[in-house]
C-alpha positions as CSV (number, residue, x, y, z in Angstrom):
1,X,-95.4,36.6,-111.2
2,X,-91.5,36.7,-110.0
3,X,-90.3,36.0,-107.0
4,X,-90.5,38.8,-105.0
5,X,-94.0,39.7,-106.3
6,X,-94.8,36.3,-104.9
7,X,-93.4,37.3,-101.5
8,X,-95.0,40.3,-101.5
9,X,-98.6,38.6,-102.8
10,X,-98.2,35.6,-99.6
11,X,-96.7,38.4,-96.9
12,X,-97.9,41.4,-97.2
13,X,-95.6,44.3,-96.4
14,X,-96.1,45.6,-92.8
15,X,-95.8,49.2,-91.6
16,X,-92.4,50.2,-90.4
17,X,-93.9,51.5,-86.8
18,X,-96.9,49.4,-86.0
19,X,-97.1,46.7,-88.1
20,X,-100.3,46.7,-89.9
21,X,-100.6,45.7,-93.8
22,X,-99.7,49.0,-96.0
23,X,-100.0,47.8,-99.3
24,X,-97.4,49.2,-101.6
25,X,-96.1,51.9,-99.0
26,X,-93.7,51.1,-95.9
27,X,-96.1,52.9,-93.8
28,X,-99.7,53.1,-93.0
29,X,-101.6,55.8,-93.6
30,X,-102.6,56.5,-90.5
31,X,-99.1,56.5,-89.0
32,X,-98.1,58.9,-92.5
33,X,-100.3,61.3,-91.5
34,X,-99.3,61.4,-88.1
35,X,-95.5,62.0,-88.7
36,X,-94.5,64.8,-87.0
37,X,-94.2,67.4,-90.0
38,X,-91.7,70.3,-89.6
39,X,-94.3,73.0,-89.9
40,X,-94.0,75.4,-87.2
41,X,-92.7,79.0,-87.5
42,X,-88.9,78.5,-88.3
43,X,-85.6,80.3,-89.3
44,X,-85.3,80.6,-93.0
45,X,-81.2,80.2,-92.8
46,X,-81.3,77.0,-90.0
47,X,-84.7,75.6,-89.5
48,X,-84.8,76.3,-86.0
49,X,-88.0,77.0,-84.4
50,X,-88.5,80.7,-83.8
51,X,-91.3,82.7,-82.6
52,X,-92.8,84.5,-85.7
53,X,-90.3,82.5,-88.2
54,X,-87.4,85.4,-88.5
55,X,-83.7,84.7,-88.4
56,X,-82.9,82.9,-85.1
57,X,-79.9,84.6,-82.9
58,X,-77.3,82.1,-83.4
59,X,-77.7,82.8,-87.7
60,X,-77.4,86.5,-86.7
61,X,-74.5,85.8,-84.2
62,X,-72.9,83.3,-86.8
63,X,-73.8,83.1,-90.1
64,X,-73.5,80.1,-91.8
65,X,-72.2,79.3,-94.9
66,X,-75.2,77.7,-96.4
67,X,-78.0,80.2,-97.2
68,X,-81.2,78.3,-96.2
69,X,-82.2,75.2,-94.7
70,X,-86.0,73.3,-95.6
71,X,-86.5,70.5,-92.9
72,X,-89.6,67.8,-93.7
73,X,-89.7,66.9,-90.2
74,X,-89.1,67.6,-86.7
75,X,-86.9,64.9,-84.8
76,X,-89.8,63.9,-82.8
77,X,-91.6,60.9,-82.2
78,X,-91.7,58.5,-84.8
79,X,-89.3,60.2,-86.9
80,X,-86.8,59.9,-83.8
81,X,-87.3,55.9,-84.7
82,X,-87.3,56.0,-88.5
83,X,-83.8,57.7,-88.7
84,X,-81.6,55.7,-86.5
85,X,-83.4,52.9,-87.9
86,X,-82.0,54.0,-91.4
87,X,-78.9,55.5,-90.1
88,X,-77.4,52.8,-87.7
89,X,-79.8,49.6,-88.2
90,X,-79.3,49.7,-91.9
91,X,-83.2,49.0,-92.3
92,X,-83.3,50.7,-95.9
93,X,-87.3,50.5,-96.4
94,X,-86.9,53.5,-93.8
95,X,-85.4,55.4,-96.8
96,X,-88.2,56.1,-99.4
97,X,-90.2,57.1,-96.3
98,X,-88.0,59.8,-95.5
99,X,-87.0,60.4,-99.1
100,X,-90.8,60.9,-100.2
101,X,-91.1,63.5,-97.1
102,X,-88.5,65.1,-98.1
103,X,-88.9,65.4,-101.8
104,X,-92.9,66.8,-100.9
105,X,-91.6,69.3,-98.8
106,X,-88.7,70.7,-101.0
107,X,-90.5,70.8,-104.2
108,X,-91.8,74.4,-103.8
109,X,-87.9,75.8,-102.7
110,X,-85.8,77.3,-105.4
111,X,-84.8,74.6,-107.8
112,X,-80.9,74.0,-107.1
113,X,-78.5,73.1,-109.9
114,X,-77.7,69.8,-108.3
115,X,-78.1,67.8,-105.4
116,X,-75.4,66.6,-103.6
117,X,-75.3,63.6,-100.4
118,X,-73.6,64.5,-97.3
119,X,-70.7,61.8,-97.9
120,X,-68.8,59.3,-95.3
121,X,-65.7,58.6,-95.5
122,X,-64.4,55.6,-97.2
123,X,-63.7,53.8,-94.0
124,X,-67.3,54.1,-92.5
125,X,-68.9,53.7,-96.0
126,X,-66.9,50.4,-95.5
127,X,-68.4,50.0,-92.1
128,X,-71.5,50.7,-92.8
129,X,-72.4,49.3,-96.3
130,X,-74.6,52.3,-97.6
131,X,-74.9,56.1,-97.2
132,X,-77.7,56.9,-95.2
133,X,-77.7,60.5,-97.0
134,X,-77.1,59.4,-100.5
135,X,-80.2,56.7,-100.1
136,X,-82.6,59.7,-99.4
137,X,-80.5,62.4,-102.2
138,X,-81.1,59.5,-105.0
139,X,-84.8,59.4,-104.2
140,X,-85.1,63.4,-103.8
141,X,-83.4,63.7,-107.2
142,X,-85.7,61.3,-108.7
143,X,-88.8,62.7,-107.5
144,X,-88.0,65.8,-108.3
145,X,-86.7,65.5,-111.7
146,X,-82.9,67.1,-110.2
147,X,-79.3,66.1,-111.6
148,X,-77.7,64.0,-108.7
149,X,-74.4,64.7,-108.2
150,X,-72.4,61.8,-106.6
151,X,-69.1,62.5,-107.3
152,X,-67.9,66.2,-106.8
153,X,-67.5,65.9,-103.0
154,X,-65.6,63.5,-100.7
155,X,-65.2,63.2,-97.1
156,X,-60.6,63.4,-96.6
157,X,-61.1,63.1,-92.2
158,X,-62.7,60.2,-90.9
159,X,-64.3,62.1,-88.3
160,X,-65.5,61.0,-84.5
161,X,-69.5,60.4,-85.1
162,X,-71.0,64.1,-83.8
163,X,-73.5,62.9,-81.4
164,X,-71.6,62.8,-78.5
165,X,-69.7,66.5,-78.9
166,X,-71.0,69.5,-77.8
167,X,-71.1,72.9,-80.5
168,X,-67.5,74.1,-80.4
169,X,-66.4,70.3,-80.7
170,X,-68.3,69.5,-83.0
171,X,-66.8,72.7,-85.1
172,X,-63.6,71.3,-84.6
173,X,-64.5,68.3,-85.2
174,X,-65.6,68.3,-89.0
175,X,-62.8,71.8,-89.7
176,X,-61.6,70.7,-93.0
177,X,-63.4,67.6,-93.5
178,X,-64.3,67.9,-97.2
179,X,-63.0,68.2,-99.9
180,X,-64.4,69.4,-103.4
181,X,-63.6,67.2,-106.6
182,X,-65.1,68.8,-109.3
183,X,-66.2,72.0,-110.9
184,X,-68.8,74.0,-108.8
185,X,-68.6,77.7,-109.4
186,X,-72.0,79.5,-109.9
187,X,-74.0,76.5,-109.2
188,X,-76.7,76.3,-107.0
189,X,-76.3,73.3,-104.7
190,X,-78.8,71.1,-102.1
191,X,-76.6,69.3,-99.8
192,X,-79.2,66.2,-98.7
193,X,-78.6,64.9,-95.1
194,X,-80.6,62.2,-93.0
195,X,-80.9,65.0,-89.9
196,X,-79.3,68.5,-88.7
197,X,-78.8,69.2,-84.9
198,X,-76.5,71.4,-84.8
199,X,-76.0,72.0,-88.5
200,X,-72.0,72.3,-88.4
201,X,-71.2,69.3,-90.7
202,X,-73.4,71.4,-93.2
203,X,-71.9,74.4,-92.6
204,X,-68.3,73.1,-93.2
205,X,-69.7,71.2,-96.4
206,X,-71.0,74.5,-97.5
207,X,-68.3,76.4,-96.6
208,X,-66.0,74.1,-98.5
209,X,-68.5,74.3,-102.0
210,X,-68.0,78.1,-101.2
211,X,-64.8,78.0,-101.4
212,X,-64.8,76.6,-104.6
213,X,-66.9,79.0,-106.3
214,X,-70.7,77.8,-105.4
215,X,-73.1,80.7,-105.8
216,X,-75.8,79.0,-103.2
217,X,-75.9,76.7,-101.3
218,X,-79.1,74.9,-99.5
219,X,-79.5,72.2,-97.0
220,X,-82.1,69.6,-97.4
221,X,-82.3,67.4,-94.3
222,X,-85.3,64.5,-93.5
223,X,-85.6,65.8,-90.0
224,X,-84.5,68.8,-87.6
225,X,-84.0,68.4,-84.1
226,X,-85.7,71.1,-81.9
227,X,-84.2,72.6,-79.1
228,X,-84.8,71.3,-75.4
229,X,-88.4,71.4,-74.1
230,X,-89.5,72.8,-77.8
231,X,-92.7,70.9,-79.1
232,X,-93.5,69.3,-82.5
């Protein structure tokens, strides 16, 4: 028995949100089956929650450049903990969680050519440590048997964060962002993200992948927020 076996064998591994024993697993199963899955009637282009699940206005208004969006979970309670956990707490066992929910809930949409990790830029990968996206891209791509792609996009602007800017700063915000660095024409491409709120970092990724020739492009993101007074 090595080390961490040991550990693992003396203290067992507690659940991420309430703390009981979970065996392998970061969470329980009770507190697994009471994530707050995205399951409600959505648009197919955004993820958005719409009455009978047709394109909502905005994608009507504006089309983005990605063509369809598949969201494991809504950014409601305790997904709303797991994230920033992940994101800003660097509490990586929050990963596979997310990853595995993920992964499960984008097996059954169209197969993509190659997934690809919303990417920081060097300074707050620096900052940081990890990417919070590529963490949950590596384990999607495993689990579903996809070629991971880590290298034929880079963030050029170090960006303010998003969470504080409103929709048309937020556009400005991210406007030429990204940069493509390798071949991409006629692929099919799943850009992996930790959450979308307002989705415009995706759709400048996409656009930018467009650009350079990508035939599709989907956005597979752990958790969607839902709009104001909208329920899980």
């Amino acid at each position: 028995m090595n080390i961490r076996s040991l550990f693992r064998h003396i203290v067992p591994p507690a659940c991420l949100l309430c703390g009981a024993d979970t065996g392998p697993r970061p969470l329980c199963a009770a507190c697994f089956d009471d994530l707050p899955w995205h399951v409600q009637p959505r648009c197919p282009r955004c993820a958005s929650p719409t009455p009978d699940g047709s394109v909502c206005g905005a994608c009507l208004k504006r089309p983005p450049a990605f063509d369809r969006t598949v969201a494991a979970l809504a950014y409601a309670f305790p997904a709303d903990r797991l994230v920033p956990r992940l994101k800003y707490g660097g509490q990586l066992a929050a990963a596979p969680v997310l990853g595995t929910c993920l992964a499960e809930t984008a097996a059954d949409a169209p197969r993509p050519d190659r997934v690809v990790a919303m990417p920081l830029h060097p300074a707050r990968l620096r900052q940081r440590g990890f990417n919070p996206a590529a963490e949950l891209a590596r384990i999607v791509a495993e689990q579903l048997g996809l070629p991971l792609d880590a290298d034929c996009c880079r963030r050029v602007r170090d960006t303010p964060p998003q969470v504080a800017l409103k929709y048309d700063a937020r556009r400005r915000n991210v406007r030429g962002a990204f940069a493509c660095s390798s071949d991409v024409a006629g692929l099919h491409l799943a850009l992996v993200d930790d959450v979308m709120t307002t989705g415009t970092s995706l759709d400048e990724l996409a656009a930018t992948f467009k650009r350079a020739g990508a035939r599709e492009v989907s956005c597979w993101v752990a958790a969607r927020t839902l709009p104001p007074g909208e329920k899980r």
